[in-house]
N, C-alpha and C positions, 0 to 999 in steps of 0.2 A: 512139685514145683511148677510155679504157673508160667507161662511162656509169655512178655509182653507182645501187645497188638504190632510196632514196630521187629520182632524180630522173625514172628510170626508172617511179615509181609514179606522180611529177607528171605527165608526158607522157601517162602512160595514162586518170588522173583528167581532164586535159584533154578528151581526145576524147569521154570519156564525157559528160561538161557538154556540149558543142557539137552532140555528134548523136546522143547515146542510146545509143551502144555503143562495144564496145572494139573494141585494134588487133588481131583474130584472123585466123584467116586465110578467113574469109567476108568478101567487100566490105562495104567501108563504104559506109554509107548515101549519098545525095542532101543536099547540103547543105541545113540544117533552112531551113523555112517556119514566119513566126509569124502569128499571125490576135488582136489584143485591139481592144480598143475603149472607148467611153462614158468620155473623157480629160478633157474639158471644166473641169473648174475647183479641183480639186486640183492646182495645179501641182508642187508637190513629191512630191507621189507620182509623177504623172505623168514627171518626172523619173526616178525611182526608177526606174519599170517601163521605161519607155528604156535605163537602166544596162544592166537587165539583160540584156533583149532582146539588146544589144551583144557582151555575156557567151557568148550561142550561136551567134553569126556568123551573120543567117539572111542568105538570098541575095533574100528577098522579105518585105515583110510586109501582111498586109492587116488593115484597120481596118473595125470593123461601123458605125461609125458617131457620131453626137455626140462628133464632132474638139472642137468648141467650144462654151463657153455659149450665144454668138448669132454665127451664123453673119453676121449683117449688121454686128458690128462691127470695121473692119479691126486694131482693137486686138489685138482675141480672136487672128485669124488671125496678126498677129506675134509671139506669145508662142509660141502651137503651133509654127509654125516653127522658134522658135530653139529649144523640148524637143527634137524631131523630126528638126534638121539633122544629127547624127552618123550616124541608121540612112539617112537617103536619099542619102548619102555613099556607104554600101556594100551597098544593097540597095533594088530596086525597090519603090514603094510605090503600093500600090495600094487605096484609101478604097470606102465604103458612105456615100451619105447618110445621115442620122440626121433625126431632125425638128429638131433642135435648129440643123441648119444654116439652115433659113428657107429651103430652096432659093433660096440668096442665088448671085447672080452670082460674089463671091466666094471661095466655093467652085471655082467653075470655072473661074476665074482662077486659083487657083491649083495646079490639077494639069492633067496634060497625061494623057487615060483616053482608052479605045479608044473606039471604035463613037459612042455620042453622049452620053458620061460619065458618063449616069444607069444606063444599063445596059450591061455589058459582057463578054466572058468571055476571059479569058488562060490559057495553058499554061506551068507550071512543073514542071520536071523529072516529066513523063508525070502530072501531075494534073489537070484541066481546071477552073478557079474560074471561076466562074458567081457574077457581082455584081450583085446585083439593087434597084431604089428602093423601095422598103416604101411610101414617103409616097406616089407617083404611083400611079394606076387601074392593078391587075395581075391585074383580074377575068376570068372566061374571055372570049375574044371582045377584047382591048383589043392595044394595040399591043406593049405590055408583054409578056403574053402570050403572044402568037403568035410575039414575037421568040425569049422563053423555049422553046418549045417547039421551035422549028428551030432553037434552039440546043444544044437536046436532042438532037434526029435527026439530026444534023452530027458528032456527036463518033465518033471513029475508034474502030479496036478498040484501035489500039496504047495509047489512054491507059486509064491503069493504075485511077484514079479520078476521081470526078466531085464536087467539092464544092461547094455554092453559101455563099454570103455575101448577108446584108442586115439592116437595124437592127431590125424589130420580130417577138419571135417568134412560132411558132405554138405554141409550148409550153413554157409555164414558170410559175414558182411565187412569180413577184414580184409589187411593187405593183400594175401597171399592169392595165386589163381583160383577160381571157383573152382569147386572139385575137384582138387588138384593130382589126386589119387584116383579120377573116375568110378569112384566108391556110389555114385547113387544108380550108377549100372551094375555093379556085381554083389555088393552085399545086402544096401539098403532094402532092393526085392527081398533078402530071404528078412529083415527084418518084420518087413510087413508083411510076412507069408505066416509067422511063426509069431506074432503077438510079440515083439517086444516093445516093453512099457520105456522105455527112457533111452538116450545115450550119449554120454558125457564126451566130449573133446578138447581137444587145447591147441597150440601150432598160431592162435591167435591170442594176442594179450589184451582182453578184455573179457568182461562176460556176456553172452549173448543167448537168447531163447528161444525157438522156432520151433514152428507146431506145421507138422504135415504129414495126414494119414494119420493120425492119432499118433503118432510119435512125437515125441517131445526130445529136442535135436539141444542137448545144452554146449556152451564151449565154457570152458570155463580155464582162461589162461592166463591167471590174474594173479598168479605164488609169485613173481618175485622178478618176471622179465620186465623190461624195456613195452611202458604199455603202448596199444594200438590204438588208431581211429579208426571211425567207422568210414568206409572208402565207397563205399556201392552200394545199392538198392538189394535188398532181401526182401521178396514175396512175403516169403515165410515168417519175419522176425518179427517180436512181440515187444523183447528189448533186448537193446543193446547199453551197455554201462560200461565207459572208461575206468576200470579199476582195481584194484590191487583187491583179493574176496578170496573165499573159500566158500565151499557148497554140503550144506547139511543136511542128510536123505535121514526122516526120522519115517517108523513104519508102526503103526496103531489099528491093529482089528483089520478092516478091508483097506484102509488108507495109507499111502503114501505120502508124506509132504517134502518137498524140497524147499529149501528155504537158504536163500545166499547172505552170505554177511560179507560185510566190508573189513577192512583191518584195522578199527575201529571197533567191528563188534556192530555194525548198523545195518539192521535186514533192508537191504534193497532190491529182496524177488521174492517172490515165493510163489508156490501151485502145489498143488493136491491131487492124485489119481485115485481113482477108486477099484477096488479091485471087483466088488460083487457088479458096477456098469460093464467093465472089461469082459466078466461072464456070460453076460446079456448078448453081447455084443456078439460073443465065439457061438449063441445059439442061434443068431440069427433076430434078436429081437429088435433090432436097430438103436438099441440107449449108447450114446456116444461114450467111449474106456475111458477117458477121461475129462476131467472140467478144470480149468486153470482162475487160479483166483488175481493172474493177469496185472501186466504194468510193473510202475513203479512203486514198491511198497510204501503201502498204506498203514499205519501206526497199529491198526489194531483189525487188519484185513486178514494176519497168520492165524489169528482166530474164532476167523467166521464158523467156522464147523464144529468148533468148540465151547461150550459152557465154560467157561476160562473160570469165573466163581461159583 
């Protein structure tokens, strides 16, 4: 049976939406990983950013944090659930405390998380997430800490990247105090002692991108709160976007690409790591870990690296 030219385009536009590239004849990627967060009390958006999420079939998704308005109300926690039931149907899920949770019992009743729920790290198709409590002591010397850091000197060579997750950043350009958790004193060091490739936050409702020491610093708090402006000067920041998003980490051969959509479905970020630069880099050859493809998305910039036909 022959396949027309129009459906034949459908098929191709599919895969592109679900993981970033076409059907050529280089493997397709790792099924996409999503990372949003700060859901809390726009329920119809929130909704929305669930839609879409659905739309890219991820295999995982992880949340930075403030699931809910009050984490102590069991109300709160049955509304998220029923937004939330479609993705943990067909993909693991795996949460960051927020402050917004109250480190409420609640919480931990309702997920089933590794190691002792507050901190934990999982392997997903050769990336290694590193989830860390922002709210609990992560100062050098604490339990936090030390967990963190042998969880650092534990990761193999076979994994491809190393990202962490947690709610409060150490760099960004929203309301809240700068550094509000004094995180680029006690942890951020051991990030950049121990190579890791990316880290996801939230605590601000917007999305935002900062690049320092080859880490690539995202906030992404755009599932469903009350969104933020940008209030202060960020050294660091590449972009900042008012907007309700979600964030898709698709992983191919040496490559990473993150790639943020709107709740709409409208890429408005994206950047690339590479993992054999990263190599270069631990040997001392000086090739910079990563290159970001930078800005405001460009129509057809997700595809630079790709023979898309």
């Amino acid at each position: 049976m022959k396949i027309s030219r129009l459906a034949a385009l459908f098929v191709v536009s599919s895969v592109i939406l679900q993981t970033g590239y076409s059907t050529s004849d280089t493997p397709l990627p790792l099924p996409p990983i999503v990372v949003y967060g700060d859901t809390r009390t726009d329920h119809v958006s929130h909704r929305r950013v669930v839609d879409a999420i659905m739309k890219v079939r991820p295999t995982a998704v992880f949340h930075t944090g403030d699931l809910v308005e009050d984490g102590l109300n069991p109300s709160h926690w049955a509304v998220f659930n029923r937004i939330i039931s479609p993705l943990i149907k067909t993909a693991r899920f795996y949460p960051a405390l927020g402050n917004h949770e109250n480190d409420s019992r609640l919480y931990f009743d309702n997920f089933d998380l590794p190691n002792n729920e507050r901190w934990y790290s999982v392997e997903v198709d050769g990336i290694h997430f590193i989830v860390l409590d922002s709210n609990s002591d992560i100062g050098k010397g604490s339990e936090q800490y030390q967990w963190l850091e042998h969880d650092l000197q534990s990761i193999g060579r076979k994994t491809s990247f190393v990202i962490a997750i947690f709610h409060h950043p150490p760099f960004s350009s929203g309301p809240h105090a700068e550094d509000e958790k004094s995180l680029r004193k006690s942890i951020v060091p051991l990030f950049e002692k121990y190579g890791v490739d990316m880290v996801f936050n939230g605590h601000v409702h917007a999305y935002e991108r900062s690049l320092i020491n080859n880490i690539h610093y995202i906030v992404t708090g755009g599932g469903g709160a009350p969104l933020h402006d940008q209030v202060r000067a960020n050294p660091h920041s590449q972009v900042f976007i008012k907007a309700h998003h979600f964030c898709r980490v698709t992983v191919r051969d040496n490559l990473l690409t993150l790639c943020v959509f709107d709740i709409d479905l409208n890429p408005i970020d994206t950047v690339t790591l590479n993992r054999s630069q990263q190599s270069l880099k631990e040997e001392g050859q000086g090739v910079p870990s990563s290159y970001s493809t930078g800005g405001i998305y460009h129509p057809r910039r997700i595809f630079d690296i790709v023979d898309v036909w």
